[in-house]
MMTF fields as JSON, N, C-alpha, C and O atoms, coordinates in Angstrom:
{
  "mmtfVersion": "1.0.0",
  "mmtfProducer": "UNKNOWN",
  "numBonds": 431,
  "numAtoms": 432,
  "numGroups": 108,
  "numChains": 1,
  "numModels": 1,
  "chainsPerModel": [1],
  "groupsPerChain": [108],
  "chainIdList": ["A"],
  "bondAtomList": [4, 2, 8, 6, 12, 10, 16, 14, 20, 18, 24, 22, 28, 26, 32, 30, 36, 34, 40, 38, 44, 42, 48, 46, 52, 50, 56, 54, 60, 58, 64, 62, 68, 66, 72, 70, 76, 74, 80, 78, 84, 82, 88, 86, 92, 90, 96, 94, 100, 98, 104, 102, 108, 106, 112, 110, 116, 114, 120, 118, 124, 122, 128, 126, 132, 130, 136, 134, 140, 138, 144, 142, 148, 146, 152, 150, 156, 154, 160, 158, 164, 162, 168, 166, 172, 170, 176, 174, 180, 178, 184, 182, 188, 186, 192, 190, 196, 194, 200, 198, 204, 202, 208, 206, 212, 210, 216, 214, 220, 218, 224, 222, 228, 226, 232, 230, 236, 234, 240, 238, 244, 242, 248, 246, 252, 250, 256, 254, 260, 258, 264, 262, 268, 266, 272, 270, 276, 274, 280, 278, 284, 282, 288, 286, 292, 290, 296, 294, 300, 298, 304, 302, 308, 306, 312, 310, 316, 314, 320, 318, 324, 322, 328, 326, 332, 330, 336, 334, 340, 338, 344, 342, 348, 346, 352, 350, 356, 354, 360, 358, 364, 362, 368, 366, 372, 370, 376, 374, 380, 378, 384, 382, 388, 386, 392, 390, 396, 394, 400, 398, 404, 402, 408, 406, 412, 410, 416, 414, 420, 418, 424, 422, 428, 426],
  "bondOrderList": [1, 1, 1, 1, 1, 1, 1, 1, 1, 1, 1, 1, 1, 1, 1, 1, 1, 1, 1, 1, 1, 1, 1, 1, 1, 1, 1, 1, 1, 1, 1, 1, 1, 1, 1, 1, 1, 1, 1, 1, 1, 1, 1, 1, 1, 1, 1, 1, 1, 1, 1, 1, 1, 1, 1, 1, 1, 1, 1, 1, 1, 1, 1, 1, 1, 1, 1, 1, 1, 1, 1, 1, 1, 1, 1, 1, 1, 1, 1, 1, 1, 1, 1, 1, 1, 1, 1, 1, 1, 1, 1, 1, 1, 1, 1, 1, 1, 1, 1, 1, 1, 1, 1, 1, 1, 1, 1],
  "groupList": [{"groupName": "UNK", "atomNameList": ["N", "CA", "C", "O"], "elementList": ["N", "C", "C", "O"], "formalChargeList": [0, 0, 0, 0], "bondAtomList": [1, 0, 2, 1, 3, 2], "bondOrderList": [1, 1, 2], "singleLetterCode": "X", "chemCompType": "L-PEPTIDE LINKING"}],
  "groupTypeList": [0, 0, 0, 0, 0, 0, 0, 0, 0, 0, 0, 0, 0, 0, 0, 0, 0, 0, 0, 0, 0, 0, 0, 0, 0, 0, 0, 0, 0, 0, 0, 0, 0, 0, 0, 0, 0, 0, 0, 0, 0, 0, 0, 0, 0, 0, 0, 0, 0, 0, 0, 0, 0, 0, 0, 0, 0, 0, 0, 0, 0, 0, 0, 0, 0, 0, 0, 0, 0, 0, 0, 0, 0, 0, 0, 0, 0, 0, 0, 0, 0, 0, 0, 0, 0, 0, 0, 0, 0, 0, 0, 0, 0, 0, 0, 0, 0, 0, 0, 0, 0, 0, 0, 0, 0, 0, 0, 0],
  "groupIdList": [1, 2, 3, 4, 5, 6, 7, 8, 9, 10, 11, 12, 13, 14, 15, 16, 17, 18, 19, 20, 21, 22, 23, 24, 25, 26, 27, 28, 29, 30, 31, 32, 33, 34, 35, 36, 37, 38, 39, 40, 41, 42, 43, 44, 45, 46, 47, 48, 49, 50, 51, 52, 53, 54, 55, 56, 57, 58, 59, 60, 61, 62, 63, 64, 65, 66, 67, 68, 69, 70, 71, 72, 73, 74, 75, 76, 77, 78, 79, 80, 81, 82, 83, 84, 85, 86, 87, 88, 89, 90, 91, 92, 93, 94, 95, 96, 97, 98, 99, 100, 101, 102, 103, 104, 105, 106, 107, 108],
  "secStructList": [7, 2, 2, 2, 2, 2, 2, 2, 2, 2, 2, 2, 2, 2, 2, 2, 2, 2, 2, 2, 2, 2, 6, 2, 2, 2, 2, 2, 2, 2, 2, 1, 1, 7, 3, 3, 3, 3, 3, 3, 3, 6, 6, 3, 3, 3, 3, 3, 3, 2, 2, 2, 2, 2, 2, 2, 2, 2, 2, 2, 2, 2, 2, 2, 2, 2, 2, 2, 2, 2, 2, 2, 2, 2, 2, 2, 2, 2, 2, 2, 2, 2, 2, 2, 2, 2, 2, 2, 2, 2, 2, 2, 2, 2, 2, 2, 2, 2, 2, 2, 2, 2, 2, 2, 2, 6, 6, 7],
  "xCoordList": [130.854, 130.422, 128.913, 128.444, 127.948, 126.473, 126.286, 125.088, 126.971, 126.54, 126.969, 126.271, 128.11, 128.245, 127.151, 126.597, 126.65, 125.445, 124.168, 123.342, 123.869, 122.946, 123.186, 122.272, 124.36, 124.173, 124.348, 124.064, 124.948, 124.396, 123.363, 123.063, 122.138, 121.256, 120.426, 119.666, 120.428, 119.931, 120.828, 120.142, 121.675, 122.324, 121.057, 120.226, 121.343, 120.532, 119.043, 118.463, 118.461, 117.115, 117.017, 116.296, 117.715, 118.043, 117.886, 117.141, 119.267, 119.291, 118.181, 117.67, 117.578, 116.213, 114.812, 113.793, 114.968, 113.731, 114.164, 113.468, 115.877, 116.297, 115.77, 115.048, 116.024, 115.697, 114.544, 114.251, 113.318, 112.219, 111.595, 110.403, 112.38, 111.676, 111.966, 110.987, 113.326, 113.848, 112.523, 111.932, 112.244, 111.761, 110.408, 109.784, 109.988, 108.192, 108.715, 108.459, 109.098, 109.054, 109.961, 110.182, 110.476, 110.417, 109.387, 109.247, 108.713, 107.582, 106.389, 105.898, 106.07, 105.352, 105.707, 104.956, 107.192, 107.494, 107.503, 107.502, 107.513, 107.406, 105.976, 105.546, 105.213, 103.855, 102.834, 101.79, 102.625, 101.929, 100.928, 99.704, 101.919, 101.188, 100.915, 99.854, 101.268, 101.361, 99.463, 98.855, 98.957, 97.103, 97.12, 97.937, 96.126, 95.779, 94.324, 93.626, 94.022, 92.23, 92.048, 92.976, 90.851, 90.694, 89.354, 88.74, 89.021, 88.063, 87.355, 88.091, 85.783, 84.869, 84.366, 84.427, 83.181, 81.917, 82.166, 83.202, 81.2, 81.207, 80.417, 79.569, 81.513, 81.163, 81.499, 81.086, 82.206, 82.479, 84.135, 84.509, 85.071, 86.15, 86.434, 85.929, 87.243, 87.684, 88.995, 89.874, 89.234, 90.755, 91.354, 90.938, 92.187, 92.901, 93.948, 94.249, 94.959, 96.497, 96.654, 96.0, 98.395, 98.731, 98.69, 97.977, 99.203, 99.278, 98.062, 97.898, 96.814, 95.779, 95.092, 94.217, 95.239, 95.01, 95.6, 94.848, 96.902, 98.112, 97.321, 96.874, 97.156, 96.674, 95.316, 95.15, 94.442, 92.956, 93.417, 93.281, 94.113, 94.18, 94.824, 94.254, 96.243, 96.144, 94.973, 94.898, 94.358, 93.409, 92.211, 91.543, 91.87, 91.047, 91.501, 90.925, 93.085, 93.742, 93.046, 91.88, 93.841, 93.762, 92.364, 92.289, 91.05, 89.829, 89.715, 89.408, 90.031, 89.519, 90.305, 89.658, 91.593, 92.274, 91.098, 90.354, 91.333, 90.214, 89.167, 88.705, 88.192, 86.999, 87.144, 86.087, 88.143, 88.188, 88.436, 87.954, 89.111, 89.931, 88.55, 88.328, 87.654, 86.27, 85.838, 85.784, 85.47, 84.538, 85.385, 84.762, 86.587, 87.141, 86.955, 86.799, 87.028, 87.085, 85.422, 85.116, 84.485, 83.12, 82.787, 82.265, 83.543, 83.287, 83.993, 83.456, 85.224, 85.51, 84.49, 83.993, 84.223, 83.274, 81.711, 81.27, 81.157, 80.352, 80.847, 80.347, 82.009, 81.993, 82.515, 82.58, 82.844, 83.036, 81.111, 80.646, 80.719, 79.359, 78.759, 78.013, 79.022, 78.246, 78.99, 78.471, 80.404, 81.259, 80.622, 80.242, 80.637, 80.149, 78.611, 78.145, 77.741, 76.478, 76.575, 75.751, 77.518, 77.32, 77.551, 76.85, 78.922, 79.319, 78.083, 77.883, 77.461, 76.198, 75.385, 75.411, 74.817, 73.384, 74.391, 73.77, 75.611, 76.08, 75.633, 74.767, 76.488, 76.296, 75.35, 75.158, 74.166, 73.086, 72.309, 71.827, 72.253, 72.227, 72.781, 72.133, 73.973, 74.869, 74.294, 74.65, 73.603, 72.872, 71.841, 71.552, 70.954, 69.456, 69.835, 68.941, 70.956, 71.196, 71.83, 71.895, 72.417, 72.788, 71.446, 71.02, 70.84, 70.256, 68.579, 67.898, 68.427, 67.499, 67.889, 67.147, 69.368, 70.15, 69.851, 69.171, 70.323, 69.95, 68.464, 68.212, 67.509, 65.977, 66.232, 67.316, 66.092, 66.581, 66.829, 65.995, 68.301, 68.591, 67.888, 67.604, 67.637, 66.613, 65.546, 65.37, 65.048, 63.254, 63.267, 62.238, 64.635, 64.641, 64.856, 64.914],
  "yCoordList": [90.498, 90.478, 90.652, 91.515, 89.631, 89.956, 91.635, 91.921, 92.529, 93.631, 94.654, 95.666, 94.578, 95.064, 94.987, 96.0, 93.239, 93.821, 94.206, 94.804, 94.057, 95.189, 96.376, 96.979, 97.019, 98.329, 98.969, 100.115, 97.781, 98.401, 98.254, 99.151, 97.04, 97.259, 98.482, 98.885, 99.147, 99.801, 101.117, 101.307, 101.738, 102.26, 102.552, 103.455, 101.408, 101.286, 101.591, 101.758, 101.666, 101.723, 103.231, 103.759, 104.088, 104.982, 106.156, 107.133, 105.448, 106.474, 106.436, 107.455, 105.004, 105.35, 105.602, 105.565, 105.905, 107.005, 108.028, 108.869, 108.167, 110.242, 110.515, 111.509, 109.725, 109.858, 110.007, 111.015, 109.043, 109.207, 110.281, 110.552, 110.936, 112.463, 113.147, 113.319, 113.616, 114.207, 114.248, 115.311, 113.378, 113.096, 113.638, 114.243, 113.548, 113.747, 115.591, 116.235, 116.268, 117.522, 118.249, 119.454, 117.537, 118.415, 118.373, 119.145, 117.338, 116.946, 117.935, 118.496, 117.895, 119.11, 120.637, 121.421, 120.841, 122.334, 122.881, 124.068, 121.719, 121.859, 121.686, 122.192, 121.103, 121.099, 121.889, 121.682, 122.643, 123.017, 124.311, 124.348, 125.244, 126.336, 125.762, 126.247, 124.794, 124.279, 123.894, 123.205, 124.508, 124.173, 123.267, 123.549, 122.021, 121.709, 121.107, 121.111, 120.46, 120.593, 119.231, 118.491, 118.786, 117.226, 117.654, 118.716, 116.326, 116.499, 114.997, 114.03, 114.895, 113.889, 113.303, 112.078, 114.68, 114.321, 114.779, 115.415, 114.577, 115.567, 117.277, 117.537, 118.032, 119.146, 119.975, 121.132, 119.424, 119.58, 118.981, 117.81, 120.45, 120.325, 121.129, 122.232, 120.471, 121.046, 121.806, 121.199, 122.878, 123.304, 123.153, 123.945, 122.405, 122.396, 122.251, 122.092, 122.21, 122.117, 120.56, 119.73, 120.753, 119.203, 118.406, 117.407, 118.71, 118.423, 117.907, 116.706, 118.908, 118.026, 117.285, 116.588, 117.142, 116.278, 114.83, 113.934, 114.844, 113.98, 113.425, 112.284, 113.911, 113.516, 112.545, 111.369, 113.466, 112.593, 111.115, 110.087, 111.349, 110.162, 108.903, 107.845, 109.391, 108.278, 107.884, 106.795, 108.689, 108.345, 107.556, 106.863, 107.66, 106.892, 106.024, 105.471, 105.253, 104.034, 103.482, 103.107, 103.53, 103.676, 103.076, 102.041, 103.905, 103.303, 101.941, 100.879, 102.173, 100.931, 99.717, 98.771, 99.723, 98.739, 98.001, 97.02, 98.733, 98.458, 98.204, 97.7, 98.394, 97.663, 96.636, 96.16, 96.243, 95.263, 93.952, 92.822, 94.361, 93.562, 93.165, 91.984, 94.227, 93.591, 92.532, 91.375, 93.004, 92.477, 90.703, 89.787, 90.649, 89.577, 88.546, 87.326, 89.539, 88.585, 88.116, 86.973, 88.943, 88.128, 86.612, 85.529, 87.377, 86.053, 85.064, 83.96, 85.093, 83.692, 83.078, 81.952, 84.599, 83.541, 82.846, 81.754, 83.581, 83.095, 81.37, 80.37, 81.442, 79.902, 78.904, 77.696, 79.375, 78.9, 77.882, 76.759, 79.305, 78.821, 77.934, 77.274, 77.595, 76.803, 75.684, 74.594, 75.752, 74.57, 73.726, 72.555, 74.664, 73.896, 73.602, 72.579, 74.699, 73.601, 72.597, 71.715, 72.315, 70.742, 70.058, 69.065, 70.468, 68.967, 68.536, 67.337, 69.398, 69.451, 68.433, 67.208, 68.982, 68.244, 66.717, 65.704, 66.505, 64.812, 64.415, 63.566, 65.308, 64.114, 64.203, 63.259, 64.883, 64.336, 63.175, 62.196, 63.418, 62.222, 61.188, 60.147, 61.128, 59.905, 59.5, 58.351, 60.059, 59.79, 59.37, 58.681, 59.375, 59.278, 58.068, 57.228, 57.842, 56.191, 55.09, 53.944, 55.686, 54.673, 54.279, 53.136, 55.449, 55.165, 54.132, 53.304, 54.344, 53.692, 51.791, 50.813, 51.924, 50.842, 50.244, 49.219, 50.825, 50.053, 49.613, 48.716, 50.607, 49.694, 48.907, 48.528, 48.394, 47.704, 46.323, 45.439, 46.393, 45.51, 45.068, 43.875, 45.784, 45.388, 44.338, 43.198, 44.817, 44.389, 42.756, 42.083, 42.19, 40.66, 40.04, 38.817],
  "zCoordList": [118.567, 117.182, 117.073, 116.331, 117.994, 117.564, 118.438, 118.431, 119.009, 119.135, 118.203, 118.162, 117.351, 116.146, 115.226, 114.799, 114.744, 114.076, 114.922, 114.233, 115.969, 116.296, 115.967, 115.404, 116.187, 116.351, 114.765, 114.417, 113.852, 112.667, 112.245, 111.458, 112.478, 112.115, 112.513, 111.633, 113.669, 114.326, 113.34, 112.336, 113.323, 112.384, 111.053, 110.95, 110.188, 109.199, 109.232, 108.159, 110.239, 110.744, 110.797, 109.95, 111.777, 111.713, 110.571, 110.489, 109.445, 108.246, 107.567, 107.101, 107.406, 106.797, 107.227, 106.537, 108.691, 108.998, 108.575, 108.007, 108.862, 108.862, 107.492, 107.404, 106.247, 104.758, 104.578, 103.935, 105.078, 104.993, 105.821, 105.67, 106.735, 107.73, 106.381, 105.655, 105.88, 104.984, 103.887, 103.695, 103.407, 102.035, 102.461, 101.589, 103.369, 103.466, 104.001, 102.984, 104.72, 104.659, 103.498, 103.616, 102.399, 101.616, 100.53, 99.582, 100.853, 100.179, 99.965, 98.985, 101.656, 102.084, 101.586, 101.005, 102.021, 101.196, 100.167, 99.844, 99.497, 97.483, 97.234, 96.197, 97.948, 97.568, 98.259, 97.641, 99.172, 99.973, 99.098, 98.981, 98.6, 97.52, 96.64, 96.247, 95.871, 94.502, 94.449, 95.268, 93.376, 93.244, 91.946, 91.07, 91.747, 91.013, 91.229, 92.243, 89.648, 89.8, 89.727, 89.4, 90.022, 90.416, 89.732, 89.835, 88.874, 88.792, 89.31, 89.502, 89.526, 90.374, 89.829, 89.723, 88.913, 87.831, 87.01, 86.816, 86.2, 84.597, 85.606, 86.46, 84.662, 84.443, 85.903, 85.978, 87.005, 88.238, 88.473, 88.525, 88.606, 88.356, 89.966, 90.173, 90.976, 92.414, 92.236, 91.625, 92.616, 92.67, 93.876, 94.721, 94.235, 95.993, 95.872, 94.689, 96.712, 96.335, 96.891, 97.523, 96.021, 95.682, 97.192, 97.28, 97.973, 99.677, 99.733, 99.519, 100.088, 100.622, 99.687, 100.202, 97.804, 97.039, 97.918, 98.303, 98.095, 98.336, 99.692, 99.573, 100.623, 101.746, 101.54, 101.861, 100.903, 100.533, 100.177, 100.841, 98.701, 97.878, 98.96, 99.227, 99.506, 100.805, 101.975, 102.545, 102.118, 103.259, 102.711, 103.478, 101.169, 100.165, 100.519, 101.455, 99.866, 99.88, 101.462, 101.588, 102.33, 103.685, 104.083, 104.745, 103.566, 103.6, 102.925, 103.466, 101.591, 100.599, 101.236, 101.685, 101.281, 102.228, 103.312, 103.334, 103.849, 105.175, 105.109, 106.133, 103.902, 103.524, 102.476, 102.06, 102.014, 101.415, 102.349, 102.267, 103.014, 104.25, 105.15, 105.418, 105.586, 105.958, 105.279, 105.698, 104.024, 103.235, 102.795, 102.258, 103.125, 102.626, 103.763, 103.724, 104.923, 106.672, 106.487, 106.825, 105.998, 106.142, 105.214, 105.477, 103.768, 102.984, 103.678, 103.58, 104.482, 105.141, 105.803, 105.803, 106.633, 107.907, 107.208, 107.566, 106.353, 105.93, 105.634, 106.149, 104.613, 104.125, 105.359, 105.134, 106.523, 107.793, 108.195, 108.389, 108.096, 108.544, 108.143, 108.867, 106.309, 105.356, 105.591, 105.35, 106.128, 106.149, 107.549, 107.573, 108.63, 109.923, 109.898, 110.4, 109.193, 108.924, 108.083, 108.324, 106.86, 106.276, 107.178, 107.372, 108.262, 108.737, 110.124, 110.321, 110.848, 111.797, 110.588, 110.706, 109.662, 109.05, 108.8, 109.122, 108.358, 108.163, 109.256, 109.467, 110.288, 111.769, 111.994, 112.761, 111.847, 112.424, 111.66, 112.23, 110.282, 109.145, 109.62, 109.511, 110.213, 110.248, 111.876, 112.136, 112.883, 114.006, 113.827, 114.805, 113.016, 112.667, 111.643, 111.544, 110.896, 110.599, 111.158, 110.714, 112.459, 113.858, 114.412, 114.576, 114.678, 115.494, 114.457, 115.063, 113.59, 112.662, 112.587, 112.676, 112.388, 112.284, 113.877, 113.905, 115.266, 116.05, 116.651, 117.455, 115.949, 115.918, 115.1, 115.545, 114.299, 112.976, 113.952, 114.148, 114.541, 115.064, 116.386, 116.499, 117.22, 118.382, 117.865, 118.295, 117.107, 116.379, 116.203, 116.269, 115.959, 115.47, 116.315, 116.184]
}
């Protein structure tokens, strides 16, 4: 029985790469001649076809992903840093009032 569902999951895995090969080369074949215009700025209009429009706009995503994902890993570490210098300046606060406290007590 558990190799039945392996082999349908694996099955299932299967049809939906074959669908998704399917789907992206006819993707490509319907779009490859097909031209349209993008525009950027004012007054600056690009003509390229839909394909390598299609390609850019993912590889944009693709970037921004990936610099957001930076930019999110630094703000952690930054508040990492601010977190481990408060707790450094307590303990040393909290050392410099041991240690004040045991002159304190020596002295009498």
């Amino acid at each position: 029985m558990n190799n039945f569902w392996l082999r349908l999951k694996v099955f299932f895995k299967l049809a939906l790469f074959g669908a998704l090969a399917i789907y992206v080369c006819s993707f490509v074949i319907q779009n490859q001649g097909r031209q349209t215009r993008l525009w950027f700025w004012f007054g600056d209009d690009w003509t390229t076809s839909v394909l390598l429009a299609t390609v850019g706009s993912f590889a944009a995503g693709i970037v921004t992903a990936l610099l957001f994902g930076t930019i999110w890993k630094t703000y952690r570490q930054f508040r990492e840093i601010r977190s481990r210098n408060r707790v450094t300046r307590m303990e040393r606060e909290m050392d410099d009032m041991r240690a004040k406290a045991q002159r304190l007590q020596t002295r009498k």
